[in-house]
C-alpha positions in Angstrom: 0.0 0.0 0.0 1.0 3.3 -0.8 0.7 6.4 1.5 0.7 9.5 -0.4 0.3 12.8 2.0 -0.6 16.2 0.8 2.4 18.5 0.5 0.3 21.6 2.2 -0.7 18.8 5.2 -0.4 20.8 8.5 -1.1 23.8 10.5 -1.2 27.6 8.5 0.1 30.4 9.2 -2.6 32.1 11.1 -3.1 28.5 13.5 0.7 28.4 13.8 0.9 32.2 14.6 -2.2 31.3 17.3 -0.5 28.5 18.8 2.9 30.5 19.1 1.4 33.3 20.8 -0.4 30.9 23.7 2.7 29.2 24.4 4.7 32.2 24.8 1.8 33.8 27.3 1.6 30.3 29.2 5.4 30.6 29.9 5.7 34.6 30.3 2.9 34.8 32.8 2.2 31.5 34.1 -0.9 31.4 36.1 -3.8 32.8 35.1 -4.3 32.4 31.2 -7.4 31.8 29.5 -8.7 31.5 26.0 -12.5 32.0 25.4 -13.7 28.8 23.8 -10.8 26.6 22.3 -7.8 28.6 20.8 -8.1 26.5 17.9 -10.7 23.4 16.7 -7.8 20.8 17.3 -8.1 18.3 20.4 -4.8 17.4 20.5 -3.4 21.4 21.0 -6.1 22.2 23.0 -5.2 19.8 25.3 -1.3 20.3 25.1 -1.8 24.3 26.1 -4.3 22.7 29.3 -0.8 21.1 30.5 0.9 24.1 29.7 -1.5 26.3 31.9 -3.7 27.9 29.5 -7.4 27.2 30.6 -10.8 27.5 28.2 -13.3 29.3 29.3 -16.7 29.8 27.6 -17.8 33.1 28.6 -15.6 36.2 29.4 -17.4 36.5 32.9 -15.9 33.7 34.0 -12.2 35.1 34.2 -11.7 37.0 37.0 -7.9 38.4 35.7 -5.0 37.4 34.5 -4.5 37.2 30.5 -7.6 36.1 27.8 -6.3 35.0 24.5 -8.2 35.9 21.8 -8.3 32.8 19.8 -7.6 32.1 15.6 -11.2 32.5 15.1 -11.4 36.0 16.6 -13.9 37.6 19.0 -16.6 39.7 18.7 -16.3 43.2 19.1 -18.6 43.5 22.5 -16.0 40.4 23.9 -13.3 42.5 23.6 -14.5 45.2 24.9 -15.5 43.7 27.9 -12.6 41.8 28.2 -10.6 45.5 28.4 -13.0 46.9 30.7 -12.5 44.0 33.1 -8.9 44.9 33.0 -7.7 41.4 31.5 -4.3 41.6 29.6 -5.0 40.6 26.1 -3.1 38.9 23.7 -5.1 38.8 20.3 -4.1 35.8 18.3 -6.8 36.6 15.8 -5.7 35.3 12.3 -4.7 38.1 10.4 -7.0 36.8 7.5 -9.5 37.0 9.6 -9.0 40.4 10.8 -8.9 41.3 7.1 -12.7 40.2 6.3 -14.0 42.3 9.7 -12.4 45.0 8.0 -14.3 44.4 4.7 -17.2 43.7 6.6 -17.1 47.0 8.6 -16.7 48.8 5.3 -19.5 47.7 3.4 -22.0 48.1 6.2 -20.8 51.4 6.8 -21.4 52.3 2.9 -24.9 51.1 3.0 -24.0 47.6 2.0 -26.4 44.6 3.1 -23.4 42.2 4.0 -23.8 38.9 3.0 -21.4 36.5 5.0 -20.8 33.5 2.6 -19.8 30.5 6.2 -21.7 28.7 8.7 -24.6 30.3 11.1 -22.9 29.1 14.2 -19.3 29.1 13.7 -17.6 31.1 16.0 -15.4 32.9 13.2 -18.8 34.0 11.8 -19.9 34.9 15.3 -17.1 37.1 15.4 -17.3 38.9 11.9 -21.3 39.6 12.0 -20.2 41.8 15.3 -17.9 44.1 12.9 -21.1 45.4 10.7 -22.5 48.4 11.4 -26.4 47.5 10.5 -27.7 44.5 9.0 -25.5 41.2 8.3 -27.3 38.0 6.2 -25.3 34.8 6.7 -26.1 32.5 4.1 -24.4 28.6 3.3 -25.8 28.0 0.1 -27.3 29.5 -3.1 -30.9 28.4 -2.2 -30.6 30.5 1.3 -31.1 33.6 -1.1 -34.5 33.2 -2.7 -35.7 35.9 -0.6 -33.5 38.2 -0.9 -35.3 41.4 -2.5 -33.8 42.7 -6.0 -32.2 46.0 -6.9 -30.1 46.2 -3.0 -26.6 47.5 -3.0 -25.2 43.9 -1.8 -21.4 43.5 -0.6 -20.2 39.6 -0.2 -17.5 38.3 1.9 -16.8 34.9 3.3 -15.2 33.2 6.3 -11.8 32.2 5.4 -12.6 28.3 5.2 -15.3 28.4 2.8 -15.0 26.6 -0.5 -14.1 28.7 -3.7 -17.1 26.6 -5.5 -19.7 27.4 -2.8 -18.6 31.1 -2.8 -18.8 31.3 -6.3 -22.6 29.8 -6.2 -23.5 32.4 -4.1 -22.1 35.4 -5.9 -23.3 34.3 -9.3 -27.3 34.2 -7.2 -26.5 38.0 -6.1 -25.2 39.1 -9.1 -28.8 38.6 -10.6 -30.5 40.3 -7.7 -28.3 43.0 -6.4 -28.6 46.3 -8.0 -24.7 47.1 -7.2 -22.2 44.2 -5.9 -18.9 44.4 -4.0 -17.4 40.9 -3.5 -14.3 41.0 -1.5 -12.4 36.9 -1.5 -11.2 36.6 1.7 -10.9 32.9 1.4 -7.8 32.2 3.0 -5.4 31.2 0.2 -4.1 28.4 2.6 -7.6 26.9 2.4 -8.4 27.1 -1.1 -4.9 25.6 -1.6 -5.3 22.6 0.4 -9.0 22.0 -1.5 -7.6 21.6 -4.7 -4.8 19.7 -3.5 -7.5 17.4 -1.9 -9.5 17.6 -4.9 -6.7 15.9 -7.4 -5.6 13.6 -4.8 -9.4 12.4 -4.9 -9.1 11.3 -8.2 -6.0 9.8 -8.4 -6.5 7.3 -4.9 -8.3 4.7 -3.9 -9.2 5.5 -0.2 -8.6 9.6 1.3 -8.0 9.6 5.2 -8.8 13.3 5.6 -7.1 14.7 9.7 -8.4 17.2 11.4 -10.7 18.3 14.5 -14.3 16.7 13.9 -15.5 20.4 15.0 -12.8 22.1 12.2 -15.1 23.5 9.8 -12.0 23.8 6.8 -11.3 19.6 8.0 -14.7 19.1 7.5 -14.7 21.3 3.8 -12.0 19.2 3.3 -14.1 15.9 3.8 -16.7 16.8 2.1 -14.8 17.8 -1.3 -13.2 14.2 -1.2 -16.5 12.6 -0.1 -18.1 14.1 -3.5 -15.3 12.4 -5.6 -14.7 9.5 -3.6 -16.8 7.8 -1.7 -14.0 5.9 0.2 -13.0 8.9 2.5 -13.0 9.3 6.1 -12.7 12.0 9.1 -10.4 11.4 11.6 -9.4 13.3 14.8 -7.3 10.5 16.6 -5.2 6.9 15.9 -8.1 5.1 17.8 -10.2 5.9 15.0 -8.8 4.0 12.5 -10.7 0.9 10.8 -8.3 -1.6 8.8 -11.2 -2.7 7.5 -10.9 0.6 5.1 -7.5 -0.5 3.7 -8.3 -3.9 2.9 -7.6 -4.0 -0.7 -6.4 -0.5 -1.1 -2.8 0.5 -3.4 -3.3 4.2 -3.0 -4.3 6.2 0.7 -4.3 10.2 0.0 -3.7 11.9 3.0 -4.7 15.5 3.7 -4.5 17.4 7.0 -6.7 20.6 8.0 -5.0 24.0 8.7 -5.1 22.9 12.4 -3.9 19.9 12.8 0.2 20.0 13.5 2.4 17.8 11.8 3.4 15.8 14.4 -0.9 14.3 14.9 -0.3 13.8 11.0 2.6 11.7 11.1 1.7 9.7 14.6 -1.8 8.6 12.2 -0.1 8.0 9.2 2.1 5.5 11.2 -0.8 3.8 12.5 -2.0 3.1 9.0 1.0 1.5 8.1 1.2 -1.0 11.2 -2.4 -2.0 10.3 -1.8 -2.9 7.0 1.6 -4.5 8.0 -0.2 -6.7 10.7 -2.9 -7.8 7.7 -0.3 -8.2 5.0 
């Protein structure tokens, strides 16, 4: 059997950056460091920054003092302000492609834009963004979620960062019928759309995809589903325990892609319990 792993496989920028900062703060101040909600929507981290001190916290309220990091995702804007008002030392780890589409977002609204937020209702990085606009924000996940939308509106479109370019592309060509005037900024991280298309060819050229990454990681689970749609032979995991030799049985080629959170090191541990399965069948 042969394992063939995706060359863009491993944390970005923006989760490295995140992870970076949190480890720094954990050894520069020691007691008292939070997060609100995980830094990052990887298990294995999140866990690994618990041993190193930092503690996640669902609701600002809860910290008392110390030092909040704002997590990869970002915060909304009323978070951070209460976190400054409480006095909390803050160290933003915001991705900085992130903090780019709050900026677009802010700007459109405050043009008399109706935003519309190409992502996922409940995500916490679309949470964070609908805070930034300045009047009315329309989250939509799909070209259908726009049949009402009224005709002749100024319209601006953004998207959070790990949406898929195809999805994205749906939606704009649906507004560009209605709207009256259209602004689309793509702020679709370029690490994201890189690692779909990598996914995308190594769906087609494989007879199995092990795709690795958070279950809650909404670009893991983009991932998935991109491979799912060529390949019916593809499969989520977070952890080694998860593995099933019953989906190598028969298999020459495994592609292997890794979400922008999941560290190298998660990657490699899996990709080695692959190999012992097959080796113990074989």
């Amino acid at each position: 059997m042969e394992v063939i792993i995706a060359k863009h496989a491993g944390v970005c920028f923006g989760v490295k950056r995140a992870i970076d900062m949190a480890f720094k703060a954990a050894r520069k101040y020691r007691n008292h460091v939070y997060t609100i909600g995980p830094l990052i929507h990887n298990p294995q981290v999140v866990d690994q920054l618990k041993e190193a001190g930092v503690i996640v916290k669902e609701e600002i309220e809860d910290i008392a003092k110390g030092t909040v990091i704002f997590r990869s995702h970002g915060v909304p804007f009323h978070l951070a302000e209460r976190a400054r008002q409480k006095g909390l030392r803050i160290v933003d780890a915001t991705c900085p492609f992130v903090k780019r589409t709050h900026k677009f977002a802010g700007m459109l609204s405050r043009k008399g834009y109706l935003v519309i937020v190409v992502g996922d209702q409940s995500h916490p990085e679309v949470e964070g963004l609908k805070s930034y606009v300045e009047g009315q924000a329309m989250v939509v996940s799909s070209p259908r979620e726009l049949a009402d939308l009224a005709g002749g509106r100024k319209v601006g479109v953004v998207a959070q960062t790990t949406q898929s370019l195809e999805n994205f592309r749906a939606i704009v060509a649906v507004c560009l019928e209605k709207a009256g005037e259209i602004r689309v900024y793509n702020t679709i991280c370029d690490a994201t759309a890189l690692r779909q298309r990598e996914a995308l060819d190594f769906a087609h050229k494989v007879d199995c995809m092990i795709v690795i990454g958070g279950h809650k990681s909404a670009n893991t689970k983009r991932l998935a589903e991109i491979c799912r749609g060529i390949l019916s032979d593809t499969h989520h995991v977070e952890g080694i325990e998860e593995l099933n030799p019953l989906w190598f049985k028969g298999k020459l080629r495994i592609g292997v892609v890794g979400g922008a959170s999941t560290p190298n090191w998660v990657i490699e541990e899996i990709v080695e319990g692959m190999r012992c399965i097959v080796s113990q069948d074989s």
